[in-house]
C-alpha positions as CSV (number, residue, x, y, z in Angstrom):
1,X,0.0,0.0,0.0
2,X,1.5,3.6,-0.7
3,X,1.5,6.4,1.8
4,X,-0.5,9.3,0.8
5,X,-0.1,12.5,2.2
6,X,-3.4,11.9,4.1
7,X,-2.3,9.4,5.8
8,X,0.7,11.5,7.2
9,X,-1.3,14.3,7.9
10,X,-4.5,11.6,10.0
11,X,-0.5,10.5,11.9
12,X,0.6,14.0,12.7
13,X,-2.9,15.1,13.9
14,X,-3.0,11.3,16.2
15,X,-0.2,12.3,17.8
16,X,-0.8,16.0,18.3
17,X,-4.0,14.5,19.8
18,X,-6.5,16.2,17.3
19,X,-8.5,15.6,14.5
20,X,-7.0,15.4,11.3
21,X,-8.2,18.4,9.4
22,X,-10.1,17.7,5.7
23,X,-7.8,17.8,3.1
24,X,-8.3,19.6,0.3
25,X,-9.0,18.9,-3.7
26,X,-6.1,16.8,-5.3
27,X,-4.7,15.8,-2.0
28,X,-3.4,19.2,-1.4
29,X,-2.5,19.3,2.1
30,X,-4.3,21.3,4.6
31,X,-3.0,24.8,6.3
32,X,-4.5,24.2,9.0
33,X,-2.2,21.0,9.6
34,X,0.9,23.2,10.2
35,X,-0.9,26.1,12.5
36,X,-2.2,23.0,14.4
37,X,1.4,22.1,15.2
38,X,2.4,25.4,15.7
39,X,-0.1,25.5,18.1
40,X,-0.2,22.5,20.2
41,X,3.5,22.5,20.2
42,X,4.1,26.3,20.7
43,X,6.6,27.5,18.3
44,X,5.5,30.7,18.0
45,X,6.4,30.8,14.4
46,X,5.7,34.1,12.6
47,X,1.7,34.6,11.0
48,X,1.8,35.2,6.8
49,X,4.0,32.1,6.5
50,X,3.4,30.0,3.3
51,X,2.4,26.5,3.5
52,X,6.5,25.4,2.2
53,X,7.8,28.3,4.9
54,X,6.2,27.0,7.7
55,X,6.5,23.7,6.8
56,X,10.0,24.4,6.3
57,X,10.1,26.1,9.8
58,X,8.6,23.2,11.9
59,X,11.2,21.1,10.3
60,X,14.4,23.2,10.8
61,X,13.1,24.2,14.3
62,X,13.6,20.4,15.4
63,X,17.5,20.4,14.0
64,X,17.0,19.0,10.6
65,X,17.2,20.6,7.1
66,X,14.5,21.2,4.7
67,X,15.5,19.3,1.2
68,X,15.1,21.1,-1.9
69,X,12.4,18.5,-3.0
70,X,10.3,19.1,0.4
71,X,8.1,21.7,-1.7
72,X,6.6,21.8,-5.3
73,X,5.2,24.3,-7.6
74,X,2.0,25.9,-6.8
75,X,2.9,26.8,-3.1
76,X,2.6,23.1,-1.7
77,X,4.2,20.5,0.3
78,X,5.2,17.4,-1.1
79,X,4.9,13.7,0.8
80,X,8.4,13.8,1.7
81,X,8.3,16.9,3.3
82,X,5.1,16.1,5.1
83,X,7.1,13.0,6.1
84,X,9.5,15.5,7.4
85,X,7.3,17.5,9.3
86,X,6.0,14.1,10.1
87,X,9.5,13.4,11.9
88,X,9.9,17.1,13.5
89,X,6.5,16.6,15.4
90,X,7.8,12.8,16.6
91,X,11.0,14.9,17.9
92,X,9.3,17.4,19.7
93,X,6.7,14.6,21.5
94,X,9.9,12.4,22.5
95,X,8.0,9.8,19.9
Protein backbone atom coordinates (compact mmCIF):
# COMPACT_ATOMS: atom_id res chain seq x y z
CA UNK A 1 0.00 0.00 0.00
CA UNK A 2 1.48 3.65 -0.67
CA UNK A 3 1.45 6.36 1.76
CA UNK A 4 -0.51 9.35 0.78
CA UNK A 5 -0.15 12.52 2.17
CA UNK A 6 -3.37 11.91 4.12
CA UNK A 7 -2.26 9.38 5.78
CA UNK A 8 0.70 11.49 7.18
CA UNK A 9 -1.35 14.34 7.92
CA UNK A 10 -4.46 11.62 10.02
CA UNK A 11 -0.53 10.48 11.88
CA UNK A 12 0.61 14.01 12.71
CA UNK A 13 -2.93 15.14 13.91
CA UNK A 14 -2.97 11.29 16.21
CA UNK A 15 -0.18 12.27 17.78
CA UNK A 16 -0.79 15.98 18.32
CA UNK A 17 -4.01 14.53 19.77
CA UNK A 18 -6.52 16.21 17.31
CA UNK A 19 -8.49 15.62 14.49
CA UNK A 20 -7.02 15.42 11.31
CA UNK A 21 -8.19 18.35 9.39
CA UNK A 22 -10.07 17.67 5.68
CA UNK A 23 -7.80 17.81 3.12
CA UNK A 24 -8.31 19.63 0.27
CA UNK A 25 -9.00 18.88 -3.67
CA UNK A 26 -6.07 16.77 -5.32
CA UNK A 27 -4.70 15.84 -1.96
CA UNK A 28 -3.44 19.21 -1.37
CA UNK A 29 -2.53 19.26 2.12
CA UNK A 30 -4.33 21.32 4.63
CA UNK A 31 -2.96 24.81 6.29
CA UNK A 32 -4.55 24.21 9.02
CA UNK A 33 -2.17 21.00 9.59
CA UNK A 34 0.86 23.16 10.20
CA UNK A 35 -0.94 26.12 12.49
CA UNK A 36 -2.23 22.99 14.38
CA UNK A 37 1.36 22.05 15.20
CA UNK A 38 2.35 25.38 15.71
CA UNK A 39 -0.13 25.50 18.11
CA UNK A 40 -0.17 22.53 20.24
CA UNK A 41 3.47 22.54 20.19
CA UNK A 42 4.07 26.30 20.72
CA UNK A 43 6.62 27.49 18.34
CA UNK A 44 5.47 30.67 18.02
CA UNK A 45 6.36 30.76 14.41
CA UNK A 46 5.70 34.11 12.64
CA UNK A 47 1.72 34.63 10.96
CA UNK A 48 1.78 35.19 6.81
CA UNK A 49 4.04 32.08 6.48
CA UNK A 50 3.42 30.01 3.26
CA UNK A 51 2.44 26.50 3.49
CA UNK A 52 6.47 25.38 2.19
CA UNK A 53 7.84 28.30 4.90
CA UNK A 54 6.16 27.04 7.66
CA UNK A 55 6.55 23.73 6.81
CA UNK A 56 9.96 24.36 6.30
CA UNK A 57 10.10 26.11 9.76
CA UNK A 58 8.64 23.21 11.90
CA UNK A 59 11.19 21.15 10.27
CA UNK A 60 14.43 23.15 10.81
CA UNK A 61 13.09 24.24 14.32
CA UNK A 62 13.64 20.40 15.36
CA UNK A 63 17.46 20.45 14.05
CA UNK A 64 16.95 19.00 10.56
CA UNK A 65 17.20 20.64 7.09
CA UNK A 66 14.51 21.21 4.65
CA UNK A 67 15.46 19.34 1.23
CA UNK A 68 15.12 21.11 -1.92
CA UNK A 69 12.44 18.47 -2.99
CA UNK A 70 10.30 19.05 0.38
CA UNK A 71 8.15 21.72 -1.68
CA UNK A 72 6.56 21.77 -5.30
CA UNK A 73 5.17 24.33 -7.58
CA UNK A 74 2.04 25.95 -6.77
CA UNK A 75 2.89 26.83 -3.11
CA UNK A 76 2.63 23.12 -1.70
CA UNK A 77 4.23 20.48 0.27
CA UNK A 78 5.16 17.42 -1.07
CA UNK A 79 4.88 13.65 0.85
CA UNK A 80 8.42 13.76 1.69
CA UNK A 81 8.33 16.88 3.33
CA UNK A 82 5.13 16.12 5.14
CA UNK A 83 7.13 13.03 6.07
CA UNK A 84 9.54 15.54 7.44
CA UNK A 85 7.26 17.49 9.30
CA UNK A 86 6.00 14.06 10.12
CA UNK A 87 9.52 13.36 11.93
CA UNK A 88 9.87 17.09 13.49
CA UNK A 89 6.49 16.61 15.38
CA UNK A 90 7.79 12.83 16.63
CA UNK A 91 11.00 14.93 17.93
CA UNK A 92 9.33 17.39 19.75
CA UNK A 93 6.69 14.55 21.52
CA UNK A 94 9.93 12.40 22.50
CA UNK A 95 8.02 9.76 19.90
Amino acid sequence: MRIQKQDVVREIADALGREAPTMSTGSTEPRAIFDMIDKELALGLPPGLTKPQIAQAIVESSGEVWGPDYESRGGTVTLRGLQAVREAVRFYLGS
